[in-house]
ROKE-56306 format. One line per field, with one value per residue (C-alpha): residue in one letter; y, x, z; residue number from 1. Coordinates in nm, 3 decimals, always signed. Layout:
resn = c(A:...) $
v = c(Y:...) $
u = c(X:...) $
w = c(Z:...) $
resi = c(NUM:...) $
REM end
This chain:
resn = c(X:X:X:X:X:X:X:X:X:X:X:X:X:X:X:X:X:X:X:X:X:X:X:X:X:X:X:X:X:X:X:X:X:X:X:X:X:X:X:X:X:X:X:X:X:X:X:X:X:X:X:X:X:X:X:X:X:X:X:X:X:X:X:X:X:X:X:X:X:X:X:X:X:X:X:X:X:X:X:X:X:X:X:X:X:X:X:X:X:X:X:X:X:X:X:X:X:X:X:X:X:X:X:X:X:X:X:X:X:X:X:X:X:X:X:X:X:X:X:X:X:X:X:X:X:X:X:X:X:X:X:X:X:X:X:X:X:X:X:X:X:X:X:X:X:X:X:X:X:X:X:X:X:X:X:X:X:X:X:X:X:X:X:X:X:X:X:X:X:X:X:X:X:X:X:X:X:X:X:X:X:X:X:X:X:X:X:X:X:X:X:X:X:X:X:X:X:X:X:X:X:X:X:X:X:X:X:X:X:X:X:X:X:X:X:X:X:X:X:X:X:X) $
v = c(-0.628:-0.550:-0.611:-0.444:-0.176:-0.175:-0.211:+0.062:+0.324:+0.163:+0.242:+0.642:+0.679:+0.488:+0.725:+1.059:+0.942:+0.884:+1.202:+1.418:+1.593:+1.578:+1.967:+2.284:+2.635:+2.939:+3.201:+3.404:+3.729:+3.713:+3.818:+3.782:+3.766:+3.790:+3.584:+3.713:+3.927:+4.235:+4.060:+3.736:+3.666:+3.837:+3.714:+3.902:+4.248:+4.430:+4.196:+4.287:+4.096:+3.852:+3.690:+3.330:+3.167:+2.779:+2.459:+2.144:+1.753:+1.579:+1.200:+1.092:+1.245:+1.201:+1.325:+1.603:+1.760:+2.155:+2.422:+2.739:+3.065:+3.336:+3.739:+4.005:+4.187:+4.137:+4.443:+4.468:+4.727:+4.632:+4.949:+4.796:+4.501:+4.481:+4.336:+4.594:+4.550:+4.660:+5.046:+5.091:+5.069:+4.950:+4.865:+4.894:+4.715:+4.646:+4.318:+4.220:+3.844:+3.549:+3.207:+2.886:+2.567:+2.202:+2.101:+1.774:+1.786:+1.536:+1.574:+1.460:+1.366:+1.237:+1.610:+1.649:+1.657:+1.335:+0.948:+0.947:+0.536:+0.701:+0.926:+1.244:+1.573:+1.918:+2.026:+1.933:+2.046:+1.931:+1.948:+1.990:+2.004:+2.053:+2.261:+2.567:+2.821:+3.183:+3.518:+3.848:+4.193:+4.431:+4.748:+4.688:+4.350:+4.080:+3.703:+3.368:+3.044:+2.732:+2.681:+2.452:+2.561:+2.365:+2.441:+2.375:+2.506:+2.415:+2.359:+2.419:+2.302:+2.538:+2.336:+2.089:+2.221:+2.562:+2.531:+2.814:+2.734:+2.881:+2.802:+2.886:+2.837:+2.859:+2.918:+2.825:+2.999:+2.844:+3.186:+3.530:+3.818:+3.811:+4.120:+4.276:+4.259:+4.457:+4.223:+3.958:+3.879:+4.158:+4.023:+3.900:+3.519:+3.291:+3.185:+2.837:+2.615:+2.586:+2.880:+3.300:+3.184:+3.391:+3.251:+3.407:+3.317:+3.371:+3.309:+3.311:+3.274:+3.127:+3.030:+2.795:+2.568:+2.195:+2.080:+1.775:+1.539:+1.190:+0.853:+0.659:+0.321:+0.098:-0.252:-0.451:-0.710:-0.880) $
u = c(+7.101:+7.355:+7.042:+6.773:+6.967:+7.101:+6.683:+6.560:+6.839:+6.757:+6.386:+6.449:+6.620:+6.344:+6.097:+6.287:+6.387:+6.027:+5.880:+5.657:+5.349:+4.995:+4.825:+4.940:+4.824:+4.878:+4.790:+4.848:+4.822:+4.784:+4.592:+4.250:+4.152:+3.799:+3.613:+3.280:+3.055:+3.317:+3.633:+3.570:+3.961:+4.204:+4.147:+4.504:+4.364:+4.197:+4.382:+4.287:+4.377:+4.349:+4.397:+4.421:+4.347:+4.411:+4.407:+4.575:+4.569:+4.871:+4.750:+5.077:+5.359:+5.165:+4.778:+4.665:+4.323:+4.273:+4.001:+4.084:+3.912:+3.940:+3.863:+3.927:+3.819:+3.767:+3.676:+3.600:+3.541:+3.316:+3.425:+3.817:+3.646:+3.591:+3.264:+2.958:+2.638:+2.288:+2.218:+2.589:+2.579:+2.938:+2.972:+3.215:+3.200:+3.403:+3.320:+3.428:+3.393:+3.471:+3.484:+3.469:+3.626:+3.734:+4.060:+4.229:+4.602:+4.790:+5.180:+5.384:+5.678:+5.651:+5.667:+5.918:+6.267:+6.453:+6.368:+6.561:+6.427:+6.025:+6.214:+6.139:+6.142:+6.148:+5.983:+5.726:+5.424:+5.071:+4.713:+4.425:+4.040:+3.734:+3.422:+3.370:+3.083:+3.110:+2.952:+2.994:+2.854:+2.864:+2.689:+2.477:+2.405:+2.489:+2.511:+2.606:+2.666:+2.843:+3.229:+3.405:+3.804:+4.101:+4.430:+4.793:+5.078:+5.414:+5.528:+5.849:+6.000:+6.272:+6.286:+6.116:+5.763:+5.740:+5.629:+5.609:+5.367:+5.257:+4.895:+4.658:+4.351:+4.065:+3.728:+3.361:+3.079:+2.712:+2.592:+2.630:+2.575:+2.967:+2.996:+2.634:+2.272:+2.389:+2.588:+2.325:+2.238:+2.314:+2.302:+1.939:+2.054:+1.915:+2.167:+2.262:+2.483:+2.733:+2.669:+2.707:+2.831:+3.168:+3.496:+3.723:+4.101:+4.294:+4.713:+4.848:+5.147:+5.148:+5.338:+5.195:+5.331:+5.298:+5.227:+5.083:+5.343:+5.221:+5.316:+5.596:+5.538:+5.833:+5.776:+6.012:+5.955:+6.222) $
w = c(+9.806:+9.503:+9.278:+9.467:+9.414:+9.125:+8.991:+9.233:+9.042:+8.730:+8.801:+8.856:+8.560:+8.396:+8.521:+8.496:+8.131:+8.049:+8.232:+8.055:+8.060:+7.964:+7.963:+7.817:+7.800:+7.727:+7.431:+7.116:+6.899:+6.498:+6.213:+6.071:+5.713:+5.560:+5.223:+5.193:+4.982:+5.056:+4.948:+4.739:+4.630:+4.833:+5.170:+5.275:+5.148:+5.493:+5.769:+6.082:+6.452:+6.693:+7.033:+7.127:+7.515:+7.474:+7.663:+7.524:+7.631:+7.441:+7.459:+7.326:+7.073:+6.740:+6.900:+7.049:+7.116:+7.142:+7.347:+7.176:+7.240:+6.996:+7.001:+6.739:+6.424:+6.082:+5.820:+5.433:+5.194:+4.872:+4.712:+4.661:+4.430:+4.075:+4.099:+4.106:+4.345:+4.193:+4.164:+4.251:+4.615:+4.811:+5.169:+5.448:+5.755:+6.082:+6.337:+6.617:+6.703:+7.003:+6.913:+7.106:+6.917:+6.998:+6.745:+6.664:+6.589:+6.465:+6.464:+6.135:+6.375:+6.734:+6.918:+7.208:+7.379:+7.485:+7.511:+7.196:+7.161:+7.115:+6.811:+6.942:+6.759:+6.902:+6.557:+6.390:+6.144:+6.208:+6.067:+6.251:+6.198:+6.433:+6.451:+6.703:+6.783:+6.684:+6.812:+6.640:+6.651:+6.371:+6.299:+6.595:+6.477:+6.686:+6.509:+6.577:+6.398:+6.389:+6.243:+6.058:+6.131:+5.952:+5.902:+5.921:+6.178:+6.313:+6.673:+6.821:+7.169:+7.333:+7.624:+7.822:+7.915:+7.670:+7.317:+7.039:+6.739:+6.468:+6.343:+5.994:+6.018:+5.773:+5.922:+5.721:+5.915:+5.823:+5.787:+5.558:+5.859:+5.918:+5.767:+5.893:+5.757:+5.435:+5.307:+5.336:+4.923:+4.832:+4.506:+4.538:+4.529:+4.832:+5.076:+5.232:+5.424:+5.074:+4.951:+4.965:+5.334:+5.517:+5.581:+5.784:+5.883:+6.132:+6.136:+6.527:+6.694:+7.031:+7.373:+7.577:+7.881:+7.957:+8.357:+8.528:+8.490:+8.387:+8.581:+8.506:+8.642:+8.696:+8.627:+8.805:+9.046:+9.335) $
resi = c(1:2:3:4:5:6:7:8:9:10:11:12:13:14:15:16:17:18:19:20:21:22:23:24:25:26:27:28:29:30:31:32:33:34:35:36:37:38:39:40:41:42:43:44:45:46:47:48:49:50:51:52:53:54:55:56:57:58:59:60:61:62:63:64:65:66:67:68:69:70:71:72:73:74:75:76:77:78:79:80:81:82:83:84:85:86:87:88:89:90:91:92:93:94:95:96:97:98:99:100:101:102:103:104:105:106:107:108:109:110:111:112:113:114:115:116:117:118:119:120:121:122:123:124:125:126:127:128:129:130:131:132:133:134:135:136:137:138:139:140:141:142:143:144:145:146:147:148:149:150:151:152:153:154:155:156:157:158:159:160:161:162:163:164:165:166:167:168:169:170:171:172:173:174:175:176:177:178:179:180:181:182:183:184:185:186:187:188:189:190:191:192:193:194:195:196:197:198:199:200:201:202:203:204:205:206:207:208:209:210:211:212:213:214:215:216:217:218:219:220:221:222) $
REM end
């Protein structure tokens, strides 16, 4: 009886010691930068903004595997560059954009709070990669076309279940209508998938919240 339980308490604390979670959402606000025929250096130069909606499954400490939607702007000026366009001409332009992207993060340190034997961190940087979809509309143009993003952040664990994180992410479109129909060529040299394409960034801050507890499954047998 003694031993029954003394294995039946030794079983909770099992499970409430290795109790954690495997979704987590929430969102974001940030900036956007722009590469492209308006702006090829200073991608900080016209920064614009954005929002972030996520949904995260954390398959263990080290992996974890991102649906992020995106929304905001981007903007350039060709008249702040050095370079000159044929017959003189500059362009300006304003876009608003969504995107769609799956993301694979993987942790430098095993993320989270307790189970100090698993060498949990409440910090850590990652890197992450994926591809996404993107839809824009600028100067009654609307556009779409696929996206590789890949970047770096850093998470951070206040407590148990909420997470702050801060993400860059570097965005290659497989198109050049980012910035409108304009800015297509305009120096009169044929585009494609490596080349006179847009990049765009975007650097977010987020808060996002972990539920749906996974099972802990004690293991002992009378």
């Amino acid at each position: 009886m003694i031993m029954t339980a003394m294995a039946t308490v030794s079983c909770h604390a099992m499970a409430y010691a290795q109790e954690d979670y495997r979704f987590d959402a929430g969102g974001g606000l940030g900036m956007t930068g722009y590469l492209g025929d308006a702006n090829t250096s200073n991608l900080w130069k016209r920064p614009s903004w954005d929002a972030e909606l996520l949904f995260r499954y954390m398959a263990n400490p080290r992996w974890a595997f991102k649906t992020g939607f995106y929304f905001g702007s981007l903007s350039g000026d060709s008249s702040d560059m050095e370079n000159v366009f044929p017959d003189d001409n500059t362009y300006k332009f304003n876009t608003a954009f969504y995107e769609l992207g799956e993301m694979a993060e993987f942790n430098f340190f095993n993320y989270g709070m307790g189970e100090t034997y698993r060498k949990l961190k409440r910090v850590t940087p990652y890197i992450t990669a994926g591809a996404g979809v993107t839809v824009w509309k600028t100067s009654g143009y609307t556009g779409a076309s696929f996206t590789l993003p890949f970047g770096i952040g850093v998470k951070y664990k206040p407590s148990e279940r909420l997470n702050l994180g801060l993400e860059f992410l570097m965005k290659k479109t497989f198109g050049d209508r980012l910035d409108g129909r304009s800015l297509d060529d305009p120096m009169g040299i044929a585009s494609s998938a490596i080349k006179n394409t847009d990049w765009y960034s975007t650097l977010t801050f987020t808060v996002s919240y972990e539920f749906s507890k996974r099972c802990a499954v004690c293991n002992y047998k009378d």
